[in-house]
Structures are given as C-alpha cells and as structure tokens.
Backbone as JSON Lines, residues from 0, in Angstrom:
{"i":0,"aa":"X","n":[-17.99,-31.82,9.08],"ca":[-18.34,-32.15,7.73],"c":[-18.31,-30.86,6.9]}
{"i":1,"aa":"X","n":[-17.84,-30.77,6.16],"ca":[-17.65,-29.9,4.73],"c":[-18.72,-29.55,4.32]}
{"i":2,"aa":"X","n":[-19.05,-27.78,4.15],"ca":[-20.28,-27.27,3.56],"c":[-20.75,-28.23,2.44]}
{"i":3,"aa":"X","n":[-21.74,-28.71,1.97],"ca":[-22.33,-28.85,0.75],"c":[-21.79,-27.98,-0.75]}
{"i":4,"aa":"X","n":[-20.88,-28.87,-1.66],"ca":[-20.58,-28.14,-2.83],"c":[-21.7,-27.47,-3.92]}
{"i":5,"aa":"X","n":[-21.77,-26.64,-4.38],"ca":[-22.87,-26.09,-4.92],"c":[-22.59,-26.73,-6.35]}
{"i":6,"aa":"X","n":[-23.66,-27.19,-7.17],"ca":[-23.2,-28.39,-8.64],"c":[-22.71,-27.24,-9.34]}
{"i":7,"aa":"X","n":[-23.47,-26.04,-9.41],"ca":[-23.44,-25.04,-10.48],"c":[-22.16,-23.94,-10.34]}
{"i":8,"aa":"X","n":[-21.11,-24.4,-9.29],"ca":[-20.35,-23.13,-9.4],"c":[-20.62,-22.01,-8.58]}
{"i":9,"aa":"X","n":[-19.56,-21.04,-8.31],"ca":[-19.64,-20.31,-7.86],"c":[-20.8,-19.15,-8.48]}
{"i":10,"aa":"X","n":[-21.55,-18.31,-7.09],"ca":[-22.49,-17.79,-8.14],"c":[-21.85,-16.16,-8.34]}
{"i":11,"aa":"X","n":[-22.79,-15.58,-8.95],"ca":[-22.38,-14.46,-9.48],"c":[-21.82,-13.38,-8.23]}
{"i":12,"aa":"X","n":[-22.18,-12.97,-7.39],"ca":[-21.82,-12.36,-5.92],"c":[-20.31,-12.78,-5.91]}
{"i":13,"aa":"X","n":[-19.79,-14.09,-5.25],"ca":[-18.61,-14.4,-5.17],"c":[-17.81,-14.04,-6.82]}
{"i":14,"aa":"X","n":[-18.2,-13.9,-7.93],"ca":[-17.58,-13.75,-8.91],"c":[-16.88,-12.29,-8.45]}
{"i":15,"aa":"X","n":[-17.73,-11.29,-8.44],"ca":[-18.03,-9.74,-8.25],"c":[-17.54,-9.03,-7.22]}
{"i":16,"aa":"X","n":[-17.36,-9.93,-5.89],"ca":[-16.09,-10.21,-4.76],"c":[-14.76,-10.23,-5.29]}
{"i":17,"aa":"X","n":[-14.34,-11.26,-5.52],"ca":[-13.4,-11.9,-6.35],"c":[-12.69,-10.52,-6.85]}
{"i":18,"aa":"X","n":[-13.45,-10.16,-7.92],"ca":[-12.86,-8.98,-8.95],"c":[-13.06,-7.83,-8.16]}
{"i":19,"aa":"X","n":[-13.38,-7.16,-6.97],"ca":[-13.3,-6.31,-6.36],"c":[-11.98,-6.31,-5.51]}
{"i":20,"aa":"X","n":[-11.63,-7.29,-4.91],"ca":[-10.74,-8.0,-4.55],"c":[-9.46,-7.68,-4.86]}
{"i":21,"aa":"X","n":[-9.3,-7.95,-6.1],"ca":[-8.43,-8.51,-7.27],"c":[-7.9,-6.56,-7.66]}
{"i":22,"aa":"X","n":[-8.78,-6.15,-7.78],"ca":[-9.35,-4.29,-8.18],"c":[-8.45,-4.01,-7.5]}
{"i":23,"aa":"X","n":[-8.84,-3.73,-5.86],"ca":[-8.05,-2.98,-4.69],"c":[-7.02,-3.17,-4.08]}
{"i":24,"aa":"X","n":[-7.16,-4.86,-4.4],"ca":[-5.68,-5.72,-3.4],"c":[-4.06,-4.66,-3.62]}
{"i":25,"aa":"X","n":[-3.81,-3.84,-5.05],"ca":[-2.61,-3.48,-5.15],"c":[-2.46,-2.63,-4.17]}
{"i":26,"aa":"X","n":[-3.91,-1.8,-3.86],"ca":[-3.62,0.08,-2.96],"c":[-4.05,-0.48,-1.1]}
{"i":27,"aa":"X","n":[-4.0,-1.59,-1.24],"ca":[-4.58,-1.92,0.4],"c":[-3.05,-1.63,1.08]}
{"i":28,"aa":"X","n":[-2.38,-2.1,0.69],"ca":[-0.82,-2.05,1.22],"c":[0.06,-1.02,1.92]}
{"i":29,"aa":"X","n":[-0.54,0.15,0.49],"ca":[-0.05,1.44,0.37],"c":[0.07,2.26,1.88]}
{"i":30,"aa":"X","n":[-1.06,2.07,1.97],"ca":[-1.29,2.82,3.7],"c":[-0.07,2.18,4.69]}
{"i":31,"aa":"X","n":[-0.44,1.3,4.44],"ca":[0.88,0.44,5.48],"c":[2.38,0.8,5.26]}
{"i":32,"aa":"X","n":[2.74,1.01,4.09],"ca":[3.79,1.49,3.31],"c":[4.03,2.68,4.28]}
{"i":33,"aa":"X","n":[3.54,3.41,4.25],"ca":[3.55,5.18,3.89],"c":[3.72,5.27,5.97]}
{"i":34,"aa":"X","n":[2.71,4.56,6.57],"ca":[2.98,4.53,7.86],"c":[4.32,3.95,8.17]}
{"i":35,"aa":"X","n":[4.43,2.86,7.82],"ca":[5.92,2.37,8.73],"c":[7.18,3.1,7.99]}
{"i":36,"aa":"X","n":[7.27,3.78,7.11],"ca":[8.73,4.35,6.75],"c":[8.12,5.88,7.84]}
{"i":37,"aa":"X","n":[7.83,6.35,8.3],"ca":[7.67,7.67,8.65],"c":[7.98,6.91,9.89]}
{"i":38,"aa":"X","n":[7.5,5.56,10.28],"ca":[7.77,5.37,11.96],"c":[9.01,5.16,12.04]}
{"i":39,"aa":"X","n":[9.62,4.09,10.8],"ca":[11.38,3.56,11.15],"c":[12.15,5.32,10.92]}
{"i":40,"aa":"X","n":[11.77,5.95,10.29],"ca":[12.57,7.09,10.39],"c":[12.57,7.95,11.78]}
{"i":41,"aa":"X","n":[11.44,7.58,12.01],"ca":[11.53,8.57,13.39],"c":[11.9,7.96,14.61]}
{"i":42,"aa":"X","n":[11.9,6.37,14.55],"ca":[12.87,5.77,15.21],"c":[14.38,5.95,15.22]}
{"i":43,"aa":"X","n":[14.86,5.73,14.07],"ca":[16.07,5.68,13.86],"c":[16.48,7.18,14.34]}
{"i":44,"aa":"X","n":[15.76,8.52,14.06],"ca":[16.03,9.56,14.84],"c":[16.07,9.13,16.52]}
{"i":45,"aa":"X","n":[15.47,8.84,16.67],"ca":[15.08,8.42,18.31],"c":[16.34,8.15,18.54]}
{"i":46,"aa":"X","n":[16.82,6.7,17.66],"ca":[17.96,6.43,18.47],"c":[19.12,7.53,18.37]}
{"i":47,"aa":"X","n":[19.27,7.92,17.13],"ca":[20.49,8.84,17.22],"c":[20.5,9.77,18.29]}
{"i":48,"aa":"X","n":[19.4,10.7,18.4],"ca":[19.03,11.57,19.76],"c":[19.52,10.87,20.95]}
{"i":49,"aa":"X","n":[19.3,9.49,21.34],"ca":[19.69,9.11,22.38],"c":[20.6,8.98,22.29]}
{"i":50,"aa":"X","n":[21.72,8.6,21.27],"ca":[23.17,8.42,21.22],"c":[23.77,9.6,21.22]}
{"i":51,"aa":"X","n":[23.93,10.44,20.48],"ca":[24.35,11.8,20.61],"c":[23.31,13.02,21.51]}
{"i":52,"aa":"X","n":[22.56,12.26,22.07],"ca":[22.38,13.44,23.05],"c":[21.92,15.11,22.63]}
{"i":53,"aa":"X","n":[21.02,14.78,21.57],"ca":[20.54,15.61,20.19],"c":[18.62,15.98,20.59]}
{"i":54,"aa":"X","n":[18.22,15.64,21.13],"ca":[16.93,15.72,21.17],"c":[16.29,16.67,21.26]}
{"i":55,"aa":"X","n":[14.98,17.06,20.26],"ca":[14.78,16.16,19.15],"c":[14.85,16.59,18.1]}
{"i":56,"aa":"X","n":[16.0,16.48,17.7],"ca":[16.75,17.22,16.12],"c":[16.51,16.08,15.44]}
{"i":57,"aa":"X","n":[17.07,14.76,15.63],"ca":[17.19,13.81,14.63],"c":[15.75,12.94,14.77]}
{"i":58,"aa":"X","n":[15.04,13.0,15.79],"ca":[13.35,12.53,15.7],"c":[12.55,13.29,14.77]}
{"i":59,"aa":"X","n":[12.81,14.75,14.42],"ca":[11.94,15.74,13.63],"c":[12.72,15.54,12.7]}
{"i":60,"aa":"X","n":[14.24,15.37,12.11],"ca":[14.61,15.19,10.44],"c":[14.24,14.0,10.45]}
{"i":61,"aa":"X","n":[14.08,12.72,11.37],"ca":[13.93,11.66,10.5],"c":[12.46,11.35,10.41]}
{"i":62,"aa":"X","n":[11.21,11.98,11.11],"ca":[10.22,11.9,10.81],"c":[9.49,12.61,9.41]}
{"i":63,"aa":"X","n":[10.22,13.51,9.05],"ca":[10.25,14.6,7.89],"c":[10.8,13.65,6.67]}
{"i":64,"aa":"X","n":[12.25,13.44,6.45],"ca":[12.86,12.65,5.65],"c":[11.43,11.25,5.67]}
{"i":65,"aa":"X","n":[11.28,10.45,6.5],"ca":[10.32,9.61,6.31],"c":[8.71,9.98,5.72]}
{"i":66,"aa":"X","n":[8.05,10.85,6.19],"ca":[6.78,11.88,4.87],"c":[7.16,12.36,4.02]}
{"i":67,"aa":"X","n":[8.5,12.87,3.59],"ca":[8.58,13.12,2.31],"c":[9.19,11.91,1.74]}
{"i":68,"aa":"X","n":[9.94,10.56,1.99],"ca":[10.42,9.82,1.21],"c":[8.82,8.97,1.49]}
{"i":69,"aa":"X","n":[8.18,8.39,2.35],"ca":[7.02,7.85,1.82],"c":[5.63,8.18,1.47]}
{"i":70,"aa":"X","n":[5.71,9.63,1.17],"ca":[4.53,10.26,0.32],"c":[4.99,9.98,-1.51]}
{"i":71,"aa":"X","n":[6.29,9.94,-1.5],"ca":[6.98,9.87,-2.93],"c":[6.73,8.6,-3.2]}
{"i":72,"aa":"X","n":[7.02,7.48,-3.02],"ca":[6.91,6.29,-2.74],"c":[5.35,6.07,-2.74]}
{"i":73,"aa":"X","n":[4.82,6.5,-2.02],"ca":[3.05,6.4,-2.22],"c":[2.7,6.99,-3.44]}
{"i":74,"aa":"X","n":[2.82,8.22,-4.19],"ca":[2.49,8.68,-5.37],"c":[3.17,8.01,-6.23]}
{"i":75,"aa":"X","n":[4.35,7.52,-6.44],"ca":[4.98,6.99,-7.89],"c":[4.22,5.38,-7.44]}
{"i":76,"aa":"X","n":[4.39,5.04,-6.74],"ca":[3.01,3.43,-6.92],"c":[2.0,3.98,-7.45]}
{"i":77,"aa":"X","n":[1.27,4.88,-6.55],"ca":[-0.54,5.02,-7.08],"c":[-0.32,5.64,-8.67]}
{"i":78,"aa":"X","n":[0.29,6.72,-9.01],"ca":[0.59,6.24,-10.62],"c":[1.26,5.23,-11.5]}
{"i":79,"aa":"X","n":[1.74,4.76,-11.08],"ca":[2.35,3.45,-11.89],"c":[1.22,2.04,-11.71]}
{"i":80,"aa":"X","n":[0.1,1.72,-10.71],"ca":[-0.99,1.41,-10.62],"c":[-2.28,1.73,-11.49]}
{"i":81,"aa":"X","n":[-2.06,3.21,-11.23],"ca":[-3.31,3.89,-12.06],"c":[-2.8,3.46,-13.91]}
{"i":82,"aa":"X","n":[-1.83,3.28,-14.17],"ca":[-1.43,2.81,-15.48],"c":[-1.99,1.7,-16.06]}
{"i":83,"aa":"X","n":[-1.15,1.14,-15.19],"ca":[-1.46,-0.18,-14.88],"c":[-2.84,-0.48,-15.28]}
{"i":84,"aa":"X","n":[-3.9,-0.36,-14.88],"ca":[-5.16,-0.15,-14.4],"c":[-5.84,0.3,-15.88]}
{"i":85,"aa":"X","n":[-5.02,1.53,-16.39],"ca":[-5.65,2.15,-17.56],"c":[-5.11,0.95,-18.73]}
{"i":86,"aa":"X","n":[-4.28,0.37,-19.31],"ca":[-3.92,-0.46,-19.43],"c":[-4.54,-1.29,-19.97]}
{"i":87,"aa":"X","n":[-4.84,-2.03,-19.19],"ca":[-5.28,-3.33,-18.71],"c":[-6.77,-2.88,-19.04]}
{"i":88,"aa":"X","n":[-7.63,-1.81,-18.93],"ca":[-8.85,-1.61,-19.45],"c":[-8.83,-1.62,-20.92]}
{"i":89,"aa":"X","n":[-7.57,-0.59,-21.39],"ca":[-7.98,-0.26,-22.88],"c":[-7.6,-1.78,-23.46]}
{"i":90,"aa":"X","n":[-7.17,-2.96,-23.24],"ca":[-6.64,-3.96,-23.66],"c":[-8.3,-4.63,-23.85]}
{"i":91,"aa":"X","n":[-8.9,-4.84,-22.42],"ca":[-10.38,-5.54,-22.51],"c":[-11.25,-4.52,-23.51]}
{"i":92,"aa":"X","n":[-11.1,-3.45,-23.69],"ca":[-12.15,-3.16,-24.64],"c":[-11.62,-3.34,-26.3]}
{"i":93,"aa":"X","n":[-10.61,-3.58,-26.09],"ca":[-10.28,-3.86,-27.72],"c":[-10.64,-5.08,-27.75]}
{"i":94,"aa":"X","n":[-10.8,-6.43,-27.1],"ca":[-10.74,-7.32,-27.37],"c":[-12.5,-8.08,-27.44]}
C-alpha cells in the first residue's frame, strides 16, 4: 500500500532538497568527466605500447594529453556554469 499522501503538499525540507539538488546536479558529473578521459587516454596508450612495443611512452603521453585535455574541459564547464549561475541570480533579483 502506498505511503499516505500528505493534503498540504510537499513541505518545506523537500522544497530546499529539491533546489539543492537542482544547485549541484550540473558539477556532480564533472568529476566523472575529468576521471574517465585521463583513463581512455591512458588506455589507448596502453594499447599502442602493446602494439608497437613502446612501453611506457604512449601510457605516459596519453595519460598527460588526457589531464591536460580534461582539466581544460573541467575549467571551461565550471566557468561557463559559474555564469550560468551568476545569471540566473542577477535575473531573480531584478524580478
């Protein structure tokens, strides 16, 4: 049987959730981002090393190439977010 619906709505807590939620959901990702391009790069080194018989030249450029292409990638989001963000505030206080 189905919790009991509350008559009055959600109360203020779940509101305050909600918008916390709503707040962070863009930068939760980010981390995840920033980890798996540093891993597929240092894979894809992996494999080349094993194919050419290189090891580990192409595990250390492609782990490198992967922190510097997803630290870039992490900073141009978290500013284009933080905009975002500024934004979207100065809009609610004008209104």
């Amino acid at each position: 049987m189905p919790p009991a619906q509350n008559s009055t709505g959600p109360n203020q807590d779940d509101l305050e959730a909600g918008r916390a939620y709503r707040e962070v959901g863009p930068y939760l990702n980010l981390g995840l981002q920033l980890a798996l391009t540093v891993v597929i790069f240092f894979l894809l080194g992996w494999w080349l090393d094993s194919h050419y018989n290189t090891s580990p030249l192409f595990q250390l450029v492609g782990a490198f190439v992967g922190v510097v292409g997803g630290m870039t990638k992490f900073l141009k989001s978290v500013v284009e977010l933080s905009k975002k963000e500024e934004t979207s505030k100065s809009k609610s206080r004008e209104d």
